[in-house]
PDB file of N, CA, C and O in Angstrom:
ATOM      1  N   UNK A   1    -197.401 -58.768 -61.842  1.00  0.00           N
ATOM      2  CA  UNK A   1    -198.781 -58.643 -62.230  1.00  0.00           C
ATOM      3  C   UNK A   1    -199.019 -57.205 -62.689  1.00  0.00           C
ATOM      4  O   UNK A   1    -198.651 -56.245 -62.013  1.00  0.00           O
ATOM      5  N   UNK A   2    -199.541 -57.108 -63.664  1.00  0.00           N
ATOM      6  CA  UNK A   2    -199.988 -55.969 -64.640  1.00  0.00           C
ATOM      7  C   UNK A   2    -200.850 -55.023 -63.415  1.00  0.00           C
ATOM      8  O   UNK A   2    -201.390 -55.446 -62.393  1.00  0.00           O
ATOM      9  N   UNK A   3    -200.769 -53.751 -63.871  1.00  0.00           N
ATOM     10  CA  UNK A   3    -201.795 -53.080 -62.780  1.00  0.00           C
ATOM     11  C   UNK A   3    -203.249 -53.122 -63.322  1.00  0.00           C
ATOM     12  O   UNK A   3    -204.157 -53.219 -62.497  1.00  0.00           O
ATOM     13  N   UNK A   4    -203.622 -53.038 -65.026  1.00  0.00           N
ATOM     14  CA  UNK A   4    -204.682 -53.423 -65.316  1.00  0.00           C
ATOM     15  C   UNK A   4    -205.638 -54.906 -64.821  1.00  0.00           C
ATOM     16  O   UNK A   4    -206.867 -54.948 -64.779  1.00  0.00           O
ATOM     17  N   UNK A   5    -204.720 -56.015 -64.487  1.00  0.00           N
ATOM     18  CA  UNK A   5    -205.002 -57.165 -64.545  1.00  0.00           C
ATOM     19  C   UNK A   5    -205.704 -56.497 -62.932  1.00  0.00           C
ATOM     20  O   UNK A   5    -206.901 -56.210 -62.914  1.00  0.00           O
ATOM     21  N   UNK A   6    -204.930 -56.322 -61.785  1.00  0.00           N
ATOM     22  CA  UNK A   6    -204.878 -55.700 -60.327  1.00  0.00           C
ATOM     23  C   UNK A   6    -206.846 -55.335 -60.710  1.00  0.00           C
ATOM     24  O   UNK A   6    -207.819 -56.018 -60.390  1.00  0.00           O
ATOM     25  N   UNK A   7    -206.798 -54.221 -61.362  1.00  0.00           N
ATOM     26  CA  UNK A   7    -208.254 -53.297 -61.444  1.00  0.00           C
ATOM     27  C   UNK A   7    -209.173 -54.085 -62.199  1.00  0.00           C
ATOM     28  O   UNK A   7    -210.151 -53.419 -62.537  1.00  0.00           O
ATOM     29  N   UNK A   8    -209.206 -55.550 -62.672  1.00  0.00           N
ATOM     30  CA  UNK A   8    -210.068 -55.704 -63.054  1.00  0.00           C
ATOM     31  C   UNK A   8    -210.529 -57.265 -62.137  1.00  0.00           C
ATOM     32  O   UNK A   8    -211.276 -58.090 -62.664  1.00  0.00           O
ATOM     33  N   UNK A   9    -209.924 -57.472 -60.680  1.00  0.00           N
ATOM     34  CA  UNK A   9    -210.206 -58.348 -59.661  1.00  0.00           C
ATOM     35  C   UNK A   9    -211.684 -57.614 -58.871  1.00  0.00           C
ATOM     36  O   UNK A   9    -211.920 -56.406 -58.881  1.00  0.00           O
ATOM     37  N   UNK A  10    -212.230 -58.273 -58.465  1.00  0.00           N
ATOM     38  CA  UNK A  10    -213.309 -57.656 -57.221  1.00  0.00           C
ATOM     39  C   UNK A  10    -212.476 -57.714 -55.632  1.00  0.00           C
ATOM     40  O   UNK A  10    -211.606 -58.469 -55.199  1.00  0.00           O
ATOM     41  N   UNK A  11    -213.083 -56.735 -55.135  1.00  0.00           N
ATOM     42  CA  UNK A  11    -212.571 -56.984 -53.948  1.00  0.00           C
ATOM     43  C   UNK A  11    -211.987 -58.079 -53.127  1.00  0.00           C
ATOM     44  O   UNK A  11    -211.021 -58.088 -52.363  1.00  0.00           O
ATOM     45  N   UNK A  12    -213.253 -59.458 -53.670  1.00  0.00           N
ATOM     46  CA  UNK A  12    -212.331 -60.575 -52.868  1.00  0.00           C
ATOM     47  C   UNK A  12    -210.796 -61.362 -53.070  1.00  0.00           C
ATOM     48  O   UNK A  12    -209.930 -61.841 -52.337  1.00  0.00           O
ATOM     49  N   UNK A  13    -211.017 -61.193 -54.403  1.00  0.00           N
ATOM     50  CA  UNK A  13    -209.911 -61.662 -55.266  1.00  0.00           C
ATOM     51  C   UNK A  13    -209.086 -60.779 -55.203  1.00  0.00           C
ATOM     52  O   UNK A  13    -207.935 -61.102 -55.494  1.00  0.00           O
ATOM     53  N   UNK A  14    -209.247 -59.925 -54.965  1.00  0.00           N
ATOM     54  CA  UNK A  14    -207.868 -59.054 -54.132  1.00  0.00           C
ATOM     55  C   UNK A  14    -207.551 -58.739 -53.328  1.00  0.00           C
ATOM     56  O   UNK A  14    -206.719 -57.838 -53.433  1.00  0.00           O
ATOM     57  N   UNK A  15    -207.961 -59.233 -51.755  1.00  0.00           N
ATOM     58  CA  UNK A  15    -207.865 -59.675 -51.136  1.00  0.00           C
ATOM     59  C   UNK A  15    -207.287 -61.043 -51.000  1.00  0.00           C
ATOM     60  O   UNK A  15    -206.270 -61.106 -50.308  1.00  0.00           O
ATOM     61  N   UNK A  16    -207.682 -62.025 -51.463  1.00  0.00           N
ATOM     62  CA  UNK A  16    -207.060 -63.299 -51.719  1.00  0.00           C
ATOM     63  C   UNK A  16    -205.352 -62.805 -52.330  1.00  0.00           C
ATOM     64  O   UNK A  16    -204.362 -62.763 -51.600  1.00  0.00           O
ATOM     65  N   UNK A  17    -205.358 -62.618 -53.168  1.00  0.00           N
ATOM     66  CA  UNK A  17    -204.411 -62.029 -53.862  1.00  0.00           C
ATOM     67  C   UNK A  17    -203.115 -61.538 -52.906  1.00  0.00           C
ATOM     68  O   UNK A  17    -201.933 -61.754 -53.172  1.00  0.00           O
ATOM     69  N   UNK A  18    -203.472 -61.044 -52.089  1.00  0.00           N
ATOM     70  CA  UNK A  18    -202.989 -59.524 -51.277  1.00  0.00           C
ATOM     71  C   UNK A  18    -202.249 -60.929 -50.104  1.00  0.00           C
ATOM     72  O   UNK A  18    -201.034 -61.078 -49.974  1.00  0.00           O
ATOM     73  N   UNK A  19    -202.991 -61.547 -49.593  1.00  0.00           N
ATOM     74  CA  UNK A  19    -202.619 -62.729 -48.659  1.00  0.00           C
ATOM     75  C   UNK A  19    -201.805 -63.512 -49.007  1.00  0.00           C
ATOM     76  O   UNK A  19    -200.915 -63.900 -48.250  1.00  0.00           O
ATOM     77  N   UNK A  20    -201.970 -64.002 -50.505  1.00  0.00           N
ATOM     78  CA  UNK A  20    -201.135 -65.269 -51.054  1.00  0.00           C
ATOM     79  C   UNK A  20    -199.662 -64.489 -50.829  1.00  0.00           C
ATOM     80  O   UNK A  20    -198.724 -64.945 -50.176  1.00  0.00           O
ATOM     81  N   UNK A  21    -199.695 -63.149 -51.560  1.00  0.00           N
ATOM     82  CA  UNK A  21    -198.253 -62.799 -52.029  1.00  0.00           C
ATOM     83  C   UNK A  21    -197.433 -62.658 -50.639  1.00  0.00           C
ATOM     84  O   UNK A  21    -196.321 -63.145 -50.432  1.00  0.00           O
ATOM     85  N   UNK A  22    -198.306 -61.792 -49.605  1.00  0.00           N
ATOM     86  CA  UNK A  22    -197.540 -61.830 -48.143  1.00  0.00           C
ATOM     87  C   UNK A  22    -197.484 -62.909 -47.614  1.00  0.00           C
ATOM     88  O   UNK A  22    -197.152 -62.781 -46.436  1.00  0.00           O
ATOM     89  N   UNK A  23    -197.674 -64.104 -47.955  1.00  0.00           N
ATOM     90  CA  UNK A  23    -197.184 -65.466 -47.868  1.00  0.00           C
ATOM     91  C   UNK A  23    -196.338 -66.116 -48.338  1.00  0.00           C
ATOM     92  O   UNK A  23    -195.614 -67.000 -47.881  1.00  0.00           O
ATOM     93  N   UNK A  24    -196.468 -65.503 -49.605  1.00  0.00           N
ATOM     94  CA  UNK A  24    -194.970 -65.965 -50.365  1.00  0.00           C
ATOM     95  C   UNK A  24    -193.821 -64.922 -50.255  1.00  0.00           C
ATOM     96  O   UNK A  24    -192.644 -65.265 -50.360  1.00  0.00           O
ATOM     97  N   UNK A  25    -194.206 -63.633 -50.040  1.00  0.00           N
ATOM     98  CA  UNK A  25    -193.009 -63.001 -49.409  1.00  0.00           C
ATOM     99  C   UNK A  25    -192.422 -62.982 -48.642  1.00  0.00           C
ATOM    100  O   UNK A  25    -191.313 -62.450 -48.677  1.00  0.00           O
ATOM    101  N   UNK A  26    -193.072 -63.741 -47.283  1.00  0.00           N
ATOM    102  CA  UNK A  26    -192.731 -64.243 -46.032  1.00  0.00           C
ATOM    103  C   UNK A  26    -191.646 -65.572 -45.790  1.00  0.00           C
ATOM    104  O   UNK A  26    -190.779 -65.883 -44.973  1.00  0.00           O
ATOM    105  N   UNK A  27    -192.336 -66.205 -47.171  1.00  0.00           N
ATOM    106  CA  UNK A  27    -191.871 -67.861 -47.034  1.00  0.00           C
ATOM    107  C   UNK A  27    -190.140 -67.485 -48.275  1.00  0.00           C
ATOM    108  O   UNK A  27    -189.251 -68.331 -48.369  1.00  0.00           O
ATOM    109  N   UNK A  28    -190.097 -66.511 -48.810  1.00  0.00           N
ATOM    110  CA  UNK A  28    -189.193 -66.578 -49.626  1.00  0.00           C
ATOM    111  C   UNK A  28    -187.778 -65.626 -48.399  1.00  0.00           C
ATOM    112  O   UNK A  28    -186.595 -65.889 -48.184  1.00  0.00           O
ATOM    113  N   UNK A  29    -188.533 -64.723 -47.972  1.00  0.00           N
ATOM    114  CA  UNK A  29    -187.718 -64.038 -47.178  1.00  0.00           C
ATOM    115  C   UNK A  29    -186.860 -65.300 -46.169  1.00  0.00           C
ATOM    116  O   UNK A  29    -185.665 -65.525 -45.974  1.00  0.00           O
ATOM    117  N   UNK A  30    -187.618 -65.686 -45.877  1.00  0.00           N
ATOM    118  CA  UNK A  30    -187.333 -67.125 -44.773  1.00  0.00           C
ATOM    119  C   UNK A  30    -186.294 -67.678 -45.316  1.00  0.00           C
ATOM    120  O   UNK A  30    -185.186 -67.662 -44.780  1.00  0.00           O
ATOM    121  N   UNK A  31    -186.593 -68.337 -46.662  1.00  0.00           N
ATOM    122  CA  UNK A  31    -185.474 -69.013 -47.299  1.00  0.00           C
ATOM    123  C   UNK A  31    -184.287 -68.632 -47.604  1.00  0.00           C
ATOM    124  O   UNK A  31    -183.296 -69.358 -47.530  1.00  0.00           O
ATOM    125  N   UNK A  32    -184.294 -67.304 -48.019  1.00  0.00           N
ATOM    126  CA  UNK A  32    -183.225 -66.223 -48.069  1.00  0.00           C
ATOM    127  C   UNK A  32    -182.037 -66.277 -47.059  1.00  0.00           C
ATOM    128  O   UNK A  32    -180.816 -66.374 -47.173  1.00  0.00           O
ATOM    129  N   UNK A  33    -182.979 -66.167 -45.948  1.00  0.00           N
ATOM    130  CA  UNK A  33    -182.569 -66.214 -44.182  1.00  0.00           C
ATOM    131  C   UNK A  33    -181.220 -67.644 -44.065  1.00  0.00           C
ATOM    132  O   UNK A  33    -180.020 -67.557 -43.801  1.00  0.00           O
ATOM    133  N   UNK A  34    -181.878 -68.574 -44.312  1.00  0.00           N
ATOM    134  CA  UNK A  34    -181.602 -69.613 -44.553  1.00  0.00           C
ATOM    135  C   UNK A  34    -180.414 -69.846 -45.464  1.00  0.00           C
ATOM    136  O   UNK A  34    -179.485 -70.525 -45.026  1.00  0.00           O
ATOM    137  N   UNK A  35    -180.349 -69.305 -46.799  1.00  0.00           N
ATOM    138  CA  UNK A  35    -179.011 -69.318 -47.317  1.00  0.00           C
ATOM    139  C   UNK A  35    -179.714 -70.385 -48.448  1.00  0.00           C
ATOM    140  O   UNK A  35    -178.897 -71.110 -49.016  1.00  0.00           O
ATOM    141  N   UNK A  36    -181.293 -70.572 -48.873  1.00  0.00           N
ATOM    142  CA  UNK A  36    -181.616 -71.592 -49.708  1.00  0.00           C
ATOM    143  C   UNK A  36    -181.906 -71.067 -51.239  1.00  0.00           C
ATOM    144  O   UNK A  36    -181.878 -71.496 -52.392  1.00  0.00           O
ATOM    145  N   UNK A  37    -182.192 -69.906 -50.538  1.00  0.00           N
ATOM    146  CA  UNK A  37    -182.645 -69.701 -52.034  1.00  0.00           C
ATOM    147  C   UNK A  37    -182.048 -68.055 -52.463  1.00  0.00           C
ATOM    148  O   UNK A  37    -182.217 -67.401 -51.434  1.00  0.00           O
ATOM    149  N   UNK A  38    -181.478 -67.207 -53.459  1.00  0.00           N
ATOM    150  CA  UNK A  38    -181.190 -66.296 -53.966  1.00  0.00           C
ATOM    151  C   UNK A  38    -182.548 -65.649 -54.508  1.00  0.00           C
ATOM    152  O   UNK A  38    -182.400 -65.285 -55.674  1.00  0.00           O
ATOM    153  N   UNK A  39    -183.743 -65.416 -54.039  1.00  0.00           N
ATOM    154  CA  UNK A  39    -184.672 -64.765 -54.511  1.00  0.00           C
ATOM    155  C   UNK A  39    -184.801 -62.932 -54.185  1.00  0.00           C
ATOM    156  O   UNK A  39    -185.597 -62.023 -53.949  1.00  0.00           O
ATOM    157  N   UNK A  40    -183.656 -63.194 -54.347  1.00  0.00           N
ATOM    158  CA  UNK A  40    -184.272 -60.913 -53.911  1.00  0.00           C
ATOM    159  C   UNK A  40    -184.455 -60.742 -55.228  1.00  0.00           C
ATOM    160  O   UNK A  40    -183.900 -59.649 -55.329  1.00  0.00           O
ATOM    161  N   UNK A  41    -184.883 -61.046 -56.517  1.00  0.00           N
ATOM    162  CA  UNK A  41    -185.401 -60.494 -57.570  1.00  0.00           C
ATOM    163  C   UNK A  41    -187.166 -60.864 -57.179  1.00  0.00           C
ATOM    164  O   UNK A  41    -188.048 -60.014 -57.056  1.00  0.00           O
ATOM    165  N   UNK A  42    -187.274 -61.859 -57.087  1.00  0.00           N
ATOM    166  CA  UNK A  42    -188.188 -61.962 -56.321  1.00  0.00           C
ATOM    167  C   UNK A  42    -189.124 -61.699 -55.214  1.00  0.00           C
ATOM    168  O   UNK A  42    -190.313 -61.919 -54.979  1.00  0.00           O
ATOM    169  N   UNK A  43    -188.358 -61.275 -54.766  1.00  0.00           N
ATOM    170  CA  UNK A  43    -189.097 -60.558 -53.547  1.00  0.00           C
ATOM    171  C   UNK A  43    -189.075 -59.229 -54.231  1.00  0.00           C
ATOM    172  O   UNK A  43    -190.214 -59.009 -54.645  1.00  0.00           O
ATOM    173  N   UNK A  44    -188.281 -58.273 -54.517  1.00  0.00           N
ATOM    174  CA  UNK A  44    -188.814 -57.058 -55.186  1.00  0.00           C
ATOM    175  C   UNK A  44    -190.108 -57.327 -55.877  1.00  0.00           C
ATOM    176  O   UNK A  44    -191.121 -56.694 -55.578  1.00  0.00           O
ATOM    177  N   UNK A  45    -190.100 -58.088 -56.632  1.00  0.00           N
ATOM    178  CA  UNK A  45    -191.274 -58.061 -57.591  1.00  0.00           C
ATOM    179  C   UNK A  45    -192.413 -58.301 -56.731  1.00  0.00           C
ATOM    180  O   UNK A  45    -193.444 -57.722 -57.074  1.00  0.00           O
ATOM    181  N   UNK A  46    -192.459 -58.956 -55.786  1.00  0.00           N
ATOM    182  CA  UNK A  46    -193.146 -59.278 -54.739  1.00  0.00           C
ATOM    183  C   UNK A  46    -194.006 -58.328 -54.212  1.00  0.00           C
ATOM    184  O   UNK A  46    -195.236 -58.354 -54.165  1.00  0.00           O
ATOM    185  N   UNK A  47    -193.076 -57.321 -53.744  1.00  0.00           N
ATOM    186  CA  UNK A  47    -192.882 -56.174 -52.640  1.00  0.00           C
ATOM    187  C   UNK A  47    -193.850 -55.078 -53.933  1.00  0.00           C
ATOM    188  O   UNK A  47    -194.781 -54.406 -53.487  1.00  0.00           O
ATOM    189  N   UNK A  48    -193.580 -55.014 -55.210  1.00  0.00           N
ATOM    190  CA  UNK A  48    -194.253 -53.924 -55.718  1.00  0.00           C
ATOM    191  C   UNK A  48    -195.607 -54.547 -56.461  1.00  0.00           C
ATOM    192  O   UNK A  48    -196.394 -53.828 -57.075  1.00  0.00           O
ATOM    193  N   UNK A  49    -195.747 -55.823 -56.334  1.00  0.00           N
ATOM    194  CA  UNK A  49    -197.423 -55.916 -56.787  1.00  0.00           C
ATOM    195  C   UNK A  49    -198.070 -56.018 -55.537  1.00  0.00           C
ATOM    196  O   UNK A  49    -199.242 -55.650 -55.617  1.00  0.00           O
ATOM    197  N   UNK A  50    -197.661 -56.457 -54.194  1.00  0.00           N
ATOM    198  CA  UNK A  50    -198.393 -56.056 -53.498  1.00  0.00           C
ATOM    199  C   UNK A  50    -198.460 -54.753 -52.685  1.00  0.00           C
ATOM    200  O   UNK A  50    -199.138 -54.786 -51.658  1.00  0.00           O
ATOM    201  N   UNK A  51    -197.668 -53.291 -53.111  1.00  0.00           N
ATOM    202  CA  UNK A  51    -198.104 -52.398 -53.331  1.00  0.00           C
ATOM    203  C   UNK A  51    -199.116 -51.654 -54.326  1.00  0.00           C
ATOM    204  O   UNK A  51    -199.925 -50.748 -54.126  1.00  0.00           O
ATOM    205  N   UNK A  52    -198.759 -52.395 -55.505  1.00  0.00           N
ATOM    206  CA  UNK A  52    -199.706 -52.032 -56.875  1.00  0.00           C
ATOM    207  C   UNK A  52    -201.475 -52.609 -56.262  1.00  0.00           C
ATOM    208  O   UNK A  52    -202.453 -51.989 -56.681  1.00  0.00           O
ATOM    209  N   UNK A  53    -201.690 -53.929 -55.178  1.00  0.00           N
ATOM    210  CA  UNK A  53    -202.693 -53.806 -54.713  1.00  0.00           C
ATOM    211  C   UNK A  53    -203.108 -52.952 -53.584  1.00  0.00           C
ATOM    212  O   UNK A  53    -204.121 -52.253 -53.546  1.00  0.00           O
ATOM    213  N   UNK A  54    -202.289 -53.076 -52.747  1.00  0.00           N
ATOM    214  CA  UNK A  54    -202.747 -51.954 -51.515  1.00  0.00           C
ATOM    215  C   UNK A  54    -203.807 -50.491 -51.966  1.00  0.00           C
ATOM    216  O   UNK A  54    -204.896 -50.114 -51.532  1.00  0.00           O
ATOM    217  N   UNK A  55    -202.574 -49.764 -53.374  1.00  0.00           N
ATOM    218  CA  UNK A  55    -202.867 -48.441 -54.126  1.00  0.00           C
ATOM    219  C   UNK A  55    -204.025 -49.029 -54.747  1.00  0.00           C
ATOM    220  O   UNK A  55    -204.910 -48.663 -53.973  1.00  0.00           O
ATOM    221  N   UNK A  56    -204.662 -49.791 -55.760  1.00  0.00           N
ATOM    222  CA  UNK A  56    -205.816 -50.161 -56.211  1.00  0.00           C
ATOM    223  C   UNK A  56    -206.959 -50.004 -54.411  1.00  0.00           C
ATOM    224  O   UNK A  56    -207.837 -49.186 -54.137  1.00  0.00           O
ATOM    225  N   UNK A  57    -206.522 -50.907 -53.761  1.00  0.00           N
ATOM    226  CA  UNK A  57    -207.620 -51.121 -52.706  1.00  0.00           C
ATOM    227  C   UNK A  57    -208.065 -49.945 -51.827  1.00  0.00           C
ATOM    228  O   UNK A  57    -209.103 -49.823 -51.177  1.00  0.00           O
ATOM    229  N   UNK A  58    -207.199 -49.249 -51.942  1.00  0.00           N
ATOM    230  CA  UNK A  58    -207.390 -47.496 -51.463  1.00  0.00           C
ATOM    231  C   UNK A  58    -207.853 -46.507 -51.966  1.00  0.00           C
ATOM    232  O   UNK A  58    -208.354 -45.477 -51.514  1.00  0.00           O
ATOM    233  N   UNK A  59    -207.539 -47.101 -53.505  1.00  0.00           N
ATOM    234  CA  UNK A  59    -208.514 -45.826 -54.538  1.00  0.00           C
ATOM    235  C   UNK A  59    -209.851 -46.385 -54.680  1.00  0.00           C
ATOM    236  O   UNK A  59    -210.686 -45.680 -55.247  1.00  0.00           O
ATOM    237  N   UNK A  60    -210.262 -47.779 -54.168  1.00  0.00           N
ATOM    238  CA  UNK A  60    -211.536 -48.057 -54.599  1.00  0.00           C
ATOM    239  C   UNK A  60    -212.367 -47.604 -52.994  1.00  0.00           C
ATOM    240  O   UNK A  60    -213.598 -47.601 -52.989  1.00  0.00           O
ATOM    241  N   UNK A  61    -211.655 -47.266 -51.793  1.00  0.00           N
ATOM    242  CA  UNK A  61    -212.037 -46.802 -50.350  1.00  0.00           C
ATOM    243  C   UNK A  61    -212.267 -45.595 -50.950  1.00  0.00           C
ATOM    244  O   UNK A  61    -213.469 -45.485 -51.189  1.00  0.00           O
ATOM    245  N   UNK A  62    -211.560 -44.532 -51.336  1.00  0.00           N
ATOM    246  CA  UNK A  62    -211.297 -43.412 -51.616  1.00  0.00           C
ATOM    247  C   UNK A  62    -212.851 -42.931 -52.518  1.00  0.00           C
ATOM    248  O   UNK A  62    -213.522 -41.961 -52.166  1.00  0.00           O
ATOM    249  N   UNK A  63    -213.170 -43.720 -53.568  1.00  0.00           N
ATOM    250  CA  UNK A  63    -214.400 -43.670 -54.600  1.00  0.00           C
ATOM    251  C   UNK A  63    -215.546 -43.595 -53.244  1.00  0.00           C
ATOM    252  O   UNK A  63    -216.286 -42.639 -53.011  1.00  0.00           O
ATOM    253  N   UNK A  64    -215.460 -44.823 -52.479  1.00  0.00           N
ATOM    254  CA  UNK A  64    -216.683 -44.910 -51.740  1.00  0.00           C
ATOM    255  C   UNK A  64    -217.168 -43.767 -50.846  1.00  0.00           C
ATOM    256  O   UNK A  64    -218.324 -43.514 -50.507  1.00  0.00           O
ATOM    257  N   UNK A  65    -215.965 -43.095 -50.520  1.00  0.00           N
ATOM    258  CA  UNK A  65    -216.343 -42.396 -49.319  1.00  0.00           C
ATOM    259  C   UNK A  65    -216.540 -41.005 -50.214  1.00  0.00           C
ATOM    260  O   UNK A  65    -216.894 -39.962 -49.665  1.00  0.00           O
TER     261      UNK A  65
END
């Protein structure tokens, strides 16, 4: 996910956002575990859009205060 796409969600939707992916990073890691699935390209990509939200959701804390 684009970081522009990231900055132009509202808070909830990125939030939503932020949940789905640590769900699917969870559920892919699992599978991994398992021997089902070869997703570590996946999970990287994973791992850095839901950093690319964390950094959005901190600079918009950061504005408020």
């Amino acid at each position: 996910m684009k970081s522009q796409k990231i900055r132009d969600l509202d808070d909830q939707e990125l939030e939503s956002q932020l949940k789905d992916m640590r769900e699917q990073t969870f559920r892919l890691r699992f599978q991994m575990s398992m021997g089902q699935s070869d997703g570590l390209k996946k999970v990287r990509h994973m791992r850095k859009d839901i950093a690319r939200i964390l950094t959005v959701r901190r600079e918009r804390q950061a504005k408020t205060e």
